[in-house]
Rosetta silent file (secondary structure, phi, psi, omega in degrees, C-alpha in Angstrom):
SEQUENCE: XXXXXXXXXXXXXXXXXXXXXXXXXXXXXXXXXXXXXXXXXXXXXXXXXXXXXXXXXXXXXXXXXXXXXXXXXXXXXXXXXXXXXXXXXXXXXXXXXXXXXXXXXXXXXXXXXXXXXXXXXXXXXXXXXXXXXXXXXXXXXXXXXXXXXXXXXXXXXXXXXXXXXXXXXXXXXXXXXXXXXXXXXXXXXXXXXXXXXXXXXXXXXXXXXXXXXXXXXXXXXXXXXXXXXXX
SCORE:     score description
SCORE:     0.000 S_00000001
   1 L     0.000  -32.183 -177.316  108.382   79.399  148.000 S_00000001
   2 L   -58.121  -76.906 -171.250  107.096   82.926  147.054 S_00000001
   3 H   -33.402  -41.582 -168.572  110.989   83.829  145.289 S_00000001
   4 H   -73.842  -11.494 -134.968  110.432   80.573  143.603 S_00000001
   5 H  -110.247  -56.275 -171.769  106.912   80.929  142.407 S_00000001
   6 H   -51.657  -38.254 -137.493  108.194   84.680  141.219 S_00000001
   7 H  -120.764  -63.671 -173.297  111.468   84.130  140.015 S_00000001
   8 H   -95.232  -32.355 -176.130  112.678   80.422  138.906 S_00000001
   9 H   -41.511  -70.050 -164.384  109.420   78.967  137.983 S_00000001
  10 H   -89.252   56.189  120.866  108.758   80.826  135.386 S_00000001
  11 H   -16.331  -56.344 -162.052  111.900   80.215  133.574 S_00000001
  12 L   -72.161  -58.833  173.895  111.138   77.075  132.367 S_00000001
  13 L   -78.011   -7.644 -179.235  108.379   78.217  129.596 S_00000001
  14 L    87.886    9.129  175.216  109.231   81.512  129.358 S_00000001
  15 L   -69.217  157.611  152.213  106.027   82.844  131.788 S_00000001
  16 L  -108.100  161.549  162.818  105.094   85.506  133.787 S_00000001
  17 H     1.257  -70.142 -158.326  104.023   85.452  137.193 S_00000001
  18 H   -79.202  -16.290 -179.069  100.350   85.455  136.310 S_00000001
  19 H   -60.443  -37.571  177.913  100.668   82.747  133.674 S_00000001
  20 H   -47.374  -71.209  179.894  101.973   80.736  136.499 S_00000001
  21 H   -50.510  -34.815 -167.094   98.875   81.475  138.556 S_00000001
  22 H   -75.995  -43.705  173.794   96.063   81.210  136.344 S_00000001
  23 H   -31.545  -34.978  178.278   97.908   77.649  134.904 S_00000001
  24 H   -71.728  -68.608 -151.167   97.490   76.397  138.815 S_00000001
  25 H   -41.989  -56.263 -169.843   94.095   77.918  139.229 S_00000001
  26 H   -37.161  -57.006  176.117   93.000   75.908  135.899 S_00000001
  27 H   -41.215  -52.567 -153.071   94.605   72.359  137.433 S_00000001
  28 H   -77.988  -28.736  170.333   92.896   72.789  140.570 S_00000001
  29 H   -62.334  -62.060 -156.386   89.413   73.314  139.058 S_00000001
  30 H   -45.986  -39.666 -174.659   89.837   70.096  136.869 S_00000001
  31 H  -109.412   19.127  159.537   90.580   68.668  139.573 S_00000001
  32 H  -115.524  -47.413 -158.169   87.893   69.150  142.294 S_00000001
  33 H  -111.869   20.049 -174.287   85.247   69.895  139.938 S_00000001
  34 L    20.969   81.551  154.466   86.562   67.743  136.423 S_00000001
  35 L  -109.730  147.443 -155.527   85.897   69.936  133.988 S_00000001
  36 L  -106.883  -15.198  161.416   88.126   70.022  130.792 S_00000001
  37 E  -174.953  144.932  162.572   87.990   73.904  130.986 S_00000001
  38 E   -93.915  153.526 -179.917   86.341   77.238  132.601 S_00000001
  39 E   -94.454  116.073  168.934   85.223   80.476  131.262 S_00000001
  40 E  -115.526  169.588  169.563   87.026   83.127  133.733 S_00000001
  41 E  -106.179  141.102 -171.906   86.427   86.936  133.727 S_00000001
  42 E  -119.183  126.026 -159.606   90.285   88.364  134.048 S_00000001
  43 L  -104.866  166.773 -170.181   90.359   91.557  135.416 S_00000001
  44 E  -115.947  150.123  165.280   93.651   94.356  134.381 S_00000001
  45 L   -87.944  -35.126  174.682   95.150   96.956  136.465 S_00000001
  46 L    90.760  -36.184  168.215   95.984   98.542  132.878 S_00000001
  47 L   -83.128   20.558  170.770   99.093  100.069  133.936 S_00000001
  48 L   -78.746  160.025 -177.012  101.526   97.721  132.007 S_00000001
  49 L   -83.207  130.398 -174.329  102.852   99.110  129.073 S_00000001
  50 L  -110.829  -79.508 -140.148   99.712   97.989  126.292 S_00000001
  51 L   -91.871  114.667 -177.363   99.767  101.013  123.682 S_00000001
  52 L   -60.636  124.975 -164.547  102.853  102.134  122.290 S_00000001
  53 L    94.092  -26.487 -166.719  103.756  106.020  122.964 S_00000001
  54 L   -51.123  140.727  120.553  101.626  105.788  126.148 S_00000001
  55 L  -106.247   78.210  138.628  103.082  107.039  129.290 S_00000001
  56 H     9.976  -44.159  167.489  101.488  106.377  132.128 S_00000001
  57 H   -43.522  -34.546  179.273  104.102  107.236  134.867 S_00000001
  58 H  -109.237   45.801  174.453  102.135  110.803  135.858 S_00000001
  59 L  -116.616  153.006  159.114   99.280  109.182  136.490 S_00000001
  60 L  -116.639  113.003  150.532   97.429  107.865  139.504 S_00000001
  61 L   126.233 -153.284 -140.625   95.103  104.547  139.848 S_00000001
  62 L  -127.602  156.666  164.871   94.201  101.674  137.484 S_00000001
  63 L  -142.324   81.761  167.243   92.408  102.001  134.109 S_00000001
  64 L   -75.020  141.157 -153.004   90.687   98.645  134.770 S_00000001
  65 E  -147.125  151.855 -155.471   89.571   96.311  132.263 S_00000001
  66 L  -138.632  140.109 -167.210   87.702   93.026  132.325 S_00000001
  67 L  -160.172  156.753  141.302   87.589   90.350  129.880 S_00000001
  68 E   -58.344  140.716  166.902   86.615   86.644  128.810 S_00000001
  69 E  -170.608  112.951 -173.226   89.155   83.919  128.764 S_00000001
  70 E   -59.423  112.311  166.348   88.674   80.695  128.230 S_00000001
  71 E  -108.251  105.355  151.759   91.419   78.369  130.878 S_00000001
  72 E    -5.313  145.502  167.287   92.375   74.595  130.465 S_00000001
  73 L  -153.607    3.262  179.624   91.955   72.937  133.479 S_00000001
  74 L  -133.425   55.893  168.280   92.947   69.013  132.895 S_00000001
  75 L  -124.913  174.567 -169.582   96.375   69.209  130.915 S_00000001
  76 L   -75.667  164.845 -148.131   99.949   68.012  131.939 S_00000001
  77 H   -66.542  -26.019 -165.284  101.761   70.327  133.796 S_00000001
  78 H   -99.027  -29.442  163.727  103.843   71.615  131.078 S_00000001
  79 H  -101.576    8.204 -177.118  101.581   72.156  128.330 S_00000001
  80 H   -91.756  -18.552 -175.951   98.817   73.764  130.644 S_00000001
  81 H  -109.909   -9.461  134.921  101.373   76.528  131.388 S_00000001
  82 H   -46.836  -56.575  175.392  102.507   77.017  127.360 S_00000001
  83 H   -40.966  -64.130 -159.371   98.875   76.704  126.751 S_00000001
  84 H   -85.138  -15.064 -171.551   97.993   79.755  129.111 S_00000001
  85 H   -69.048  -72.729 -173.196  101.313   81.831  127.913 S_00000001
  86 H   -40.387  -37.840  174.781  100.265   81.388  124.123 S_00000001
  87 H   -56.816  -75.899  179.128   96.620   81.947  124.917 S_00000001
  88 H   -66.275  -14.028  161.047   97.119   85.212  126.651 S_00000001
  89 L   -94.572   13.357  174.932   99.267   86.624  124.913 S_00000001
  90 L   -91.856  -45.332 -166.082   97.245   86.324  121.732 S_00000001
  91 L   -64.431  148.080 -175.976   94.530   88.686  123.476 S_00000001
  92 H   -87.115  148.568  170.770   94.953   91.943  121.779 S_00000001
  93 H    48.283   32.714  155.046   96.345   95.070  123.966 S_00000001
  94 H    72.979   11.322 -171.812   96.021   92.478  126.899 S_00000001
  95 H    87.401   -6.181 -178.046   92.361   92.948  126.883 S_00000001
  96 L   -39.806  -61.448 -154.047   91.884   97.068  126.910 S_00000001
  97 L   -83.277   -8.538  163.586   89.607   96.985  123.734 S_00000001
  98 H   -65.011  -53.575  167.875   86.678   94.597  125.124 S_00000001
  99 H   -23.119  -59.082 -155.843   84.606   96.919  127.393 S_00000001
 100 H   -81.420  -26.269  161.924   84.623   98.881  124.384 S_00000001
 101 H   -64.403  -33.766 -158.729   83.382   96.050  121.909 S_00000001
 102 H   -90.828  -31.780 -179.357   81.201   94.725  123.964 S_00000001
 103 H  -102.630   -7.731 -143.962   79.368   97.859  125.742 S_00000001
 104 L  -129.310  -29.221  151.434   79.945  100.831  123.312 S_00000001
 105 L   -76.893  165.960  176.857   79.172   99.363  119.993 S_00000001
 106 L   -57.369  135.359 -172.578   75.622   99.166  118.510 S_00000001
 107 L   -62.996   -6.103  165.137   74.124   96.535  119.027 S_00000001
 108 L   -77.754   -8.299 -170.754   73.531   95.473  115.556 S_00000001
 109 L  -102.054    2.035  161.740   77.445   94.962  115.543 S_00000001
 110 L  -114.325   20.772 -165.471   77.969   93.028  118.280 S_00000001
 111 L   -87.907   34.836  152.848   75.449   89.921  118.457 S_00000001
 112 L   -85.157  -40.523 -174.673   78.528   87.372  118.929 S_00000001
 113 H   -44.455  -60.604 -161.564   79.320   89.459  121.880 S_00000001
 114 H   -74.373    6.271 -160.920   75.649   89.143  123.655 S_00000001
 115 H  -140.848   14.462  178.154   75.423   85.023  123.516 S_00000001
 116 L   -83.102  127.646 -168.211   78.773   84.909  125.292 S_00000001
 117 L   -65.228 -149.366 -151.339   77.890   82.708  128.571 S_00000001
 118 L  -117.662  132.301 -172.048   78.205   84.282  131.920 S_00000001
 119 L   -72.750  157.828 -178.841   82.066   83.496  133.373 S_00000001
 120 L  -110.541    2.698 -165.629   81.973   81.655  136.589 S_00000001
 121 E  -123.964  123.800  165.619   85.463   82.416  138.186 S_00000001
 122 E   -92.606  162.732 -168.423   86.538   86.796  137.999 S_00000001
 123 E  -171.085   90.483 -171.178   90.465   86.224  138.464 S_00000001
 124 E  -113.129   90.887 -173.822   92.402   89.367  139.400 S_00000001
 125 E   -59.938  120.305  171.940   96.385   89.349  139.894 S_00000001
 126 E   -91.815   -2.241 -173.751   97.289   92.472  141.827 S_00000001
 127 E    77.328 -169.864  172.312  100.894   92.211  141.527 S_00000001
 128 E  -106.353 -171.327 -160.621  103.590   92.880  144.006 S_00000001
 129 E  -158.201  124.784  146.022  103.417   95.700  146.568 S_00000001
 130 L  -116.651  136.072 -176.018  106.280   97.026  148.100 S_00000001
 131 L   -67.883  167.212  176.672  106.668   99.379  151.147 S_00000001
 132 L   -96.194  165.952 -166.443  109.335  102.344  150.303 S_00000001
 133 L   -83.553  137.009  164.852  112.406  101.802  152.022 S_00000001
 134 L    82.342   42.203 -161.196  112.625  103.681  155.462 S_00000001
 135 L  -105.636  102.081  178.156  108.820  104.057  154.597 S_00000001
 136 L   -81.696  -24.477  178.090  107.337  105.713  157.884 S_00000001
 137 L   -76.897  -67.222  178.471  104.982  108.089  155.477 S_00000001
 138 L  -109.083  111.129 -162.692  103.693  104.941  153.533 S_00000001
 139 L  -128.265  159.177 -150.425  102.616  101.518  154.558 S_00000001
 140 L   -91.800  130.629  170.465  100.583   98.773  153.048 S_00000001
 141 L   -91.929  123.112 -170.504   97.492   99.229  155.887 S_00000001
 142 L  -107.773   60.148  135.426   96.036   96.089  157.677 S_00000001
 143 L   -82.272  156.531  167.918   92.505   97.425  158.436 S_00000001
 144 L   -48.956   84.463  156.057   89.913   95.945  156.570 S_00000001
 145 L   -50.172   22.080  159.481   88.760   98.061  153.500 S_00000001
 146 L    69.674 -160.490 -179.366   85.297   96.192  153.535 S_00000001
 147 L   -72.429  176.684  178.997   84.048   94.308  150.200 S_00000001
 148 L  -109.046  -17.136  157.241   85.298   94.935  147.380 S_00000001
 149 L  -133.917 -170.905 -173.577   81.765   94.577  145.626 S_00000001
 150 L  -101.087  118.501 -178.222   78.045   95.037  146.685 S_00000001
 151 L   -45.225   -1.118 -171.000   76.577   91.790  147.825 S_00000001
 152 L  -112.760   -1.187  172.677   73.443   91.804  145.552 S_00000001
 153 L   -89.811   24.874 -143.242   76.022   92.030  142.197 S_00000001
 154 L  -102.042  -28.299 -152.491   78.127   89.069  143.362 S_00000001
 155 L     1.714   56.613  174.135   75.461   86.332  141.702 S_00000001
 156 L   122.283  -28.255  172.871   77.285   83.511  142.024 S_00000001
 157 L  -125.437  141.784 -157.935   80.680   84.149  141.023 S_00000001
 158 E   -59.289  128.438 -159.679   83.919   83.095  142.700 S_00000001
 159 E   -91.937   22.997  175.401   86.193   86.178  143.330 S_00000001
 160 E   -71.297  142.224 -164.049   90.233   85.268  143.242 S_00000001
 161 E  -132.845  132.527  164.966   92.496   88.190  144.179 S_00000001
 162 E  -119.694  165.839 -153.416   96.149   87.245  144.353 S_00000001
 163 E   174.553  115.759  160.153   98.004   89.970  145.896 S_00000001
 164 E   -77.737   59.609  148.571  102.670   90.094  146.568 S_00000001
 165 E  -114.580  144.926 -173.088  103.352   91.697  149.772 S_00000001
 166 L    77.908   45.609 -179.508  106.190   92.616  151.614 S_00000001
 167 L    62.990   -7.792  162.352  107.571   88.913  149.350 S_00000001
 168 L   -85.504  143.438  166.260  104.458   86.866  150.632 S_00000001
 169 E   -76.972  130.023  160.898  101.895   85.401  148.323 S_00000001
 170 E  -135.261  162.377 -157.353   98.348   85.570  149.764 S_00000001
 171 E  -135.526  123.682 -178.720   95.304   84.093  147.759 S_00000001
 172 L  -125.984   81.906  163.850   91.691   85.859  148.764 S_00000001
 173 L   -55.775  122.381  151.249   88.724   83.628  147.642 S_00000001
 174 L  -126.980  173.829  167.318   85.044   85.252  147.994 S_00000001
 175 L  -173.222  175.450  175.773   81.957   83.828  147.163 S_00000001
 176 L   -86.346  153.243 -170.938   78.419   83.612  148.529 S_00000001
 177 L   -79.155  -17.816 -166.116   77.731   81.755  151.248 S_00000001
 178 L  -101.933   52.886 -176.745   74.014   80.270  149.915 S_00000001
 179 L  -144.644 -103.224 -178.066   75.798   79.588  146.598 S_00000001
 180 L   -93.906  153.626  154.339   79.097   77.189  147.854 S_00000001
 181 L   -52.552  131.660  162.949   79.689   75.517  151.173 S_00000001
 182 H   -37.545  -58.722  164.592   82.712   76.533  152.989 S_00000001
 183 H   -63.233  -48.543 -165.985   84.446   73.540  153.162 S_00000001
 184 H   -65.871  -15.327  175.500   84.463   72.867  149.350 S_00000001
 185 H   -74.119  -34.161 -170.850   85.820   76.728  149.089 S_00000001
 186 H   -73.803   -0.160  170.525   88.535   75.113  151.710 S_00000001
 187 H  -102.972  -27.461  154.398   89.178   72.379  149.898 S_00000001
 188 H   -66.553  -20.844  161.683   89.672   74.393  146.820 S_00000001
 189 H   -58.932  -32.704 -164.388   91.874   76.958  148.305 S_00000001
 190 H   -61.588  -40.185 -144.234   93.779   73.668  149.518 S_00000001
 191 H  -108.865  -11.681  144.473   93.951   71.962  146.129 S_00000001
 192 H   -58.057  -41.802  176.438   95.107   75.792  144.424 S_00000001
 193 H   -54.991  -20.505 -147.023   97.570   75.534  147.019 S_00000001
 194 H   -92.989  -62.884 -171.775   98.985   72.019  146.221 S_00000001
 195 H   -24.627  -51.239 -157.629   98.700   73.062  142.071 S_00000001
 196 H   -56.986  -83.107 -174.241  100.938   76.027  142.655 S_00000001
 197 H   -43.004  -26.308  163.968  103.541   73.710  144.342 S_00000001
 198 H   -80.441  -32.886 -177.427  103.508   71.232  141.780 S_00000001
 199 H   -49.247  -68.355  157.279  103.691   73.522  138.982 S_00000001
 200 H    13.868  -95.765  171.145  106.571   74.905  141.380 S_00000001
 201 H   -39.365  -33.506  174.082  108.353   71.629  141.166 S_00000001
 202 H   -61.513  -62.824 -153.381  107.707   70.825  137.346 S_00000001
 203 L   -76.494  -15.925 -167.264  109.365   74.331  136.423 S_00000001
 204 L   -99.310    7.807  171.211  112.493   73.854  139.218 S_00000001
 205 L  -129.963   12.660  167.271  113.383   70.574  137.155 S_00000001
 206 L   -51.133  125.649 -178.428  113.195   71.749  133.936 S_00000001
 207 L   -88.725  -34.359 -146.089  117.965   71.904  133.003 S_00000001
 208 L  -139.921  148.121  172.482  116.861   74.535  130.360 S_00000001
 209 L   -59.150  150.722  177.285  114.196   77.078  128.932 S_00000001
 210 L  -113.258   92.995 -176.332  111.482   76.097  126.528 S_00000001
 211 L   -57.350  171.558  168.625  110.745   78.269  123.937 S_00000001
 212 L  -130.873  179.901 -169.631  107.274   78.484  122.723 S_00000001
 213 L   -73.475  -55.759 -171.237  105.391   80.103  119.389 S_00000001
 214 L   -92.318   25.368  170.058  105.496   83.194  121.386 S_00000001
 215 L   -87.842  -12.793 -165.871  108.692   83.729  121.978 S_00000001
 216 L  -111.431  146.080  160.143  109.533   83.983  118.165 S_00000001
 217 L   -41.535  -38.147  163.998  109.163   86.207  115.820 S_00000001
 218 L   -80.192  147.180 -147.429  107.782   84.117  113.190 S_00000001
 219 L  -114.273  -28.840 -169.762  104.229   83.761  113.873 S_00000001
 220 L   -51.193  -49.201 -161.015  103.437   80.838  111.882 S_00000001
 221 L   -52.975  133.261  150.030  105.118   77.997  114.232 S_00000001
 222 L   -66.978 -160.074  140.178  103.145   75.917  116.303 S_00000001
 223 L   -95.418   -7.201 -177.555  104.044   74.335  119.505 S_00000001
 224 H   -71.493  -40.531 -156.726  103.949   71.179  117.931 S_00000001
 225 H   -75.280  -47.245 -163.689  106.107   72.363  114.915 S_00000001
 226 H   -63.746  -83.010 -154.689  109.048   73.837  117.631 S_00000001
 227 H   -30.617  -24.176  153.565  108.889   70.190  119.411 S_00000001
 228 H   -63.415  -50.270  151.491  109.482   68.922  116.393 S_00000001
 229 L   -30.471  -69.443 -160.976  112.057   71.055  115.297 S_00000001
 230 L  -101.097   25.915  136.237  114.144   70.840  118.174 S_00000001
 231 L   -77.004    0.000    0.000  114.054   66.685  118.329 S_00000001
């Protein structure tokens, strides 16, 4: 299910990995808490190729970056995961340049910035992790490494860490406990779980790829305008 999730899904639209996931995460909100969309904070690792010229390669550890991003959370299965492709790929450099709008200009030059509400879901794709082959020096470690932030900063908002390794998916909800019950985080981990698999299922019955607007070169095009087109 992982290879599929990785590999054939996103095919069908033209996605990556994470488009897939946040497109689930969005369903599964709508549908335990039916809302027509959430404000997430999306967090970056940064080491994707952004900035043209860059290299990166002699480097060590993330140059992490945090953002707003508005996600869909009640559309059919097919336009919720165009919808997050087109979306996210509109933010410029993939989100690098917000910190720096938002904390570093003056404050007369930002008051759009300051009235933005407060996201309720952070949503951080870690990618896939591989061990090196024959790797007896280096291994993925399964002790605990504690929290990842200090309980009196958490106020409130839900924590998803997706995380590839060794070809398994794993999904890490936190949250406070005097904030949500447990079972309602378990029934949302359940009902992320289900999303995934339908999305899954949408994208494995798809005969052919579907472009989108951001597959083309011309900038102009809608998604409406290609459906049109290619009836």
């Amino acid at each position: 299910q992982t290879s599929q999730l990785l590999l054939e899904a996103p095919l069908a639209y033209g996605n990556e990995p994470q488009e897939v996931l946040l497109a689930a995460l969005g369903l599964s909100i709508g549908k335990l808490w039916d809302c027509p969309k959430v404000l997430l904070l999306l967090e970056g690792h940064g080491r994707q190729e952004v900035l043209a010229g860059v290299n990166v390669s002699r480097t060590v550890g993330w140059f992490t970056s945090l953002y707003p991003y508005w996600l869909s959370c009640q559309e059919p299965a097919g336009r919720q995961l165009v919808g997050v492709k087109e979306s996210l790929r509109a933010v410029p450099d993939q989100g690098l340049g917000y910190g720096i709008v938002r904390y570093l200009q003056a404050e007369s030059d930002r008051p759009e910035k300051r009235s933005l509400p407060v996201p309720s879901v952070l949503f951080n794709y870690w990618g896939q992790f591989q061990e090196a082959d024959g790797g007896e020096d280096w291994r993925i470690s399964p002790l605990d490494k504690g929290e990842d932030t200090a309980g009196e900063g958490a106020d409130g908002t839900l924590m998803v860490s997706v995380i590839v390794a060794a070809g398994v998916l794993s999904v890490h909800i936190q949250y406070q406990a005097e904030a949500f019950e447990p079972a309602l985080m378990e029934g949302w981990a359940q009902a992320y779980r289900q999303s995934l698999l339908d999305l899954v299922d949408h994208c494995l019955s798809r005969p052919h790829t579907t472009l989108t607007p951001a597959d083309l070169t011309f900038k102009e095009l809608s998604m409406e305008d290609l459906e049109t087109f290619f009836d």
